[in-house]
TORVEXTI-424383 format. One line per field, with one value per residue (C-alpha): x negated, y, z negated; residue in one letter. Coordinates in nm, 3 decimals, always signed. Example, Ala and Ser with C-alpha at 12.3 -4.5 7.8 and 13.67 -1.06 7.14 Angstrom:
// residues 2
X	[-1.230, -1.367]
Y	[-0.450, -0.106]
Z	[-0.780, -0.714]
res	[a, s]
***
This chain:
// residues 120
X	[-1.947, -2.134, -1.846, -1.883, -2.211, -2.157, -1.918, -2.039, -2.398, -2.141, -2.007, -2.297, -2.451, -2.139, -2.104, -2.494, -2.378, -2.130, -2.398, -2.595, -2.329, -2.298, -2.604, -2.752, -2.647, -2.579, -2.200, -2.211, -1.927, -2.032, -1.951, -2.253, -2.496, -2.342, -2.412, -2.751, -2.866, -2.714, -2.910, -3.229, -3.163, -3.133, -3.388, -3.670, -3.548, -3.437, -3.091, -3.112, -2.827, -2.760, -2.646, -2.389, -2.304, -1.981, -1.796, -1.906, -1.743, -1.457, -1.364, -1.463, -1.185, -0.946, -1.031, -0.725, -0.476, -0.626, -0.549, -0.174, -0.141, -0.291, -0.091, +0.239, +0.069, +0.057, +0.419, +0.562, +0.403, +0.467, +0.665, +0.396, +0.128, +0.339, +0.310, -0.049, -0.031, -0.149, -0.449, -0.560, -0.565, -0.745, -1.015, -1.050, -1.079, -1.287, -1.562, -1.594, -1.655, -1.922, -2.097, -2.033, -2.244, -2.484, -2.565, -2.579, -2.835, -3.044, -3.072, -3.215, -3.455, -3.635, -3.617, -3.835, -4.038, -4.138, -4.139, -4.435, -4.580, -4.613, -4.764, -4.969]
Y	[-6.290, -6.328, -6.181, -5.896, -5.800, -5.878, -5.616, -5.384, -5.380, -5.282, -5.027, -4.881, -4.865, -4.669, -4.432, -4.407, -4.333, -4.049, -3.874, -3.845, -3.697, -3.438, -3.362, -3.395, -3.106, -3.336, -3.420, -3.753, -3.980, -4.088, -4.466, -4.438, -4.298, -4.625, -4.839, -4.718, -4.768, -5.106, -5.172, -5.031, -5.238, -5.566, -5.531, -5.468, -5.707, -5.482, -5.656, -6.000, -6.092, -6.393, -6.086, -5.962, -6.233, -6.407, -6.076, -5.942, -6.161, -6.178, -5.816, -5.919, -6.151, -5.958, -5.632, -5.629, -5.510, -5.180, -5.151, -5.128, -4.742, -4.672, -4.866, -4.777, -4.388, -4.493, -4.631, -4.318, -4.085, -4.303, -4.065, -3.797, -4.083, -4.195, -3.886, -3.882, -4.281, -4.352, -4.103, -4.154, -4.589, -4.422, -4.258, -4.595, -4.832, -4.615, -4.540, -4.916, -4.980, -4.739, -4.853, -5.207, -5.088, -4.849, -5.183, -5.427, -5.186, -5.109, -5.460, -5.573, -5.288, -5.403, -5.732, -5.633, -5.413, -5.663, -5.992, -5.719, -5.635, -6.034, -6.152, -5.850]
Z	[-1.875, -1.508, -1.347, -1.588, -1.541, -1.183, -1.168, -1.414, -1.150, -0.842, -1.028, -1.209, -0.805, -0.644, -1.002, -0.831, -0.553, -0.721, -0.908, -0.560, -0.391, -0.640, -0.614, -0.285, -0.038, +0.244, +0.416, +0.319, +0.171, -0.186, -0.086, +0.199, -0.081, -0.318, -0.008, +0.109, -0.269, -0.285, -0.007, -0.117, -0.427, -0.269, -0.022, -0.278, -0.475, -0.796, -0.794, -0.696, -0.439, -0.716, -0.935, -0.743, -0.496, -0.677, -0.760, -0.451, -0.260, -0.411, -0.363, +0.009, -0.010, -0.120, +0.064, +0.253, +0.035, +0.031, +0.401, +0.314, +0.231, +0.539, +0.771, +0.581, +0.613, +1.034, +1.032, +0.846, +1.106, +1.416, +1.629, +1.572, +1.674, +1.983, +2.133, +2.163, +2.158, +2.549, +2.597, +2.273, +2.395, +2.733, +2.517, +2.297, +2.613, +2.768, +2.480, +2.399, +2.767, +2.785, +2.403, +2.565, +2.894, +2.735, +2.465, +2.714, +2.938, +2.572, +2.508, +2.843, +2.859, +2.510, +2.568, +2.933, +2.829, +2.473, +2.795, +2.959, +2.662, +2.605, +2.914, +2.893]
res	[x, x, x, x, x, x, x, x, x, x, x, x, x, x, x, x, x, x, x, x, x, x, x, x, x, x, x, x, x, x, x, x, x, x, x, x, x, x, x, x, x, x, x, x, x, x, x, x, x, x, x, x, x, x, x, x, x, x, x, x, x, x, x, x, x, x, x, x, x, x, x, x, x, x, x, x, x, x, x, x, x, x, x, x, x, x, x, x, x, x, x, x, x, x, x, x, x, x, x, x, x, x, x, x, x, x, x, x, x, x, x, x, x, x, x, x, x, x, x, x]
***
């Protein structure tokens, strides 16, 4: 009966998440309106994370399955993805090396600036 209600809370949130998309004008996925509500939910305590924790994790668990049509989606279309295979592993290496720098740079500047604003 927990798991029930546990599930029948996740659901009723991303069905939540449905209706907003309908009806908010915005370009955004109805599974980010479901999450952001989730959120919202948990973090002012309206769900309890008690109430959702055992089937949450669970579908955690077993999230990977759902990975499968997509890789068997990549393997079907591998000679079209070949072709554009090595720039598009240029444009990856690249862009994580500059979010890598561009973190690394944020990072040290706030935790100056807060080290000033301490001694201060």
């Amino acid at each position: 009966m927990k798991t029930a209600k546990e599930l029948s809370l996740i659901l009723g949130v991303s069905a939540a998440g449905e209706v907003l998309n309908q009806v908010l004008p915005l370009p955004v996925p109805a599974g980010v309106y479901g999450l952001f509500l989730m959120l919202l939910l948990l973090s002012f305590q309206v769900i309890k994370v008690e109430d959702v924790e055992g089937t949450g994790n669970f579908l955690l668990d077993n999230m990977s399955p759902m990975f499968i049509p997509a890789g068997v989606g990549i393997i079907r279309y591998m000679d079209q993805i070949a072709a554009v295979g090595v720039p598009y592993l240029i444009i990856n290496i690249l862009s994580t090396a500059v979010v890598f720098v561009v973190t690394g740079r944020a990072a040290q500047y706030i935790m100056t600036h807060f080290q000033k604003e301490r001694t201060a």
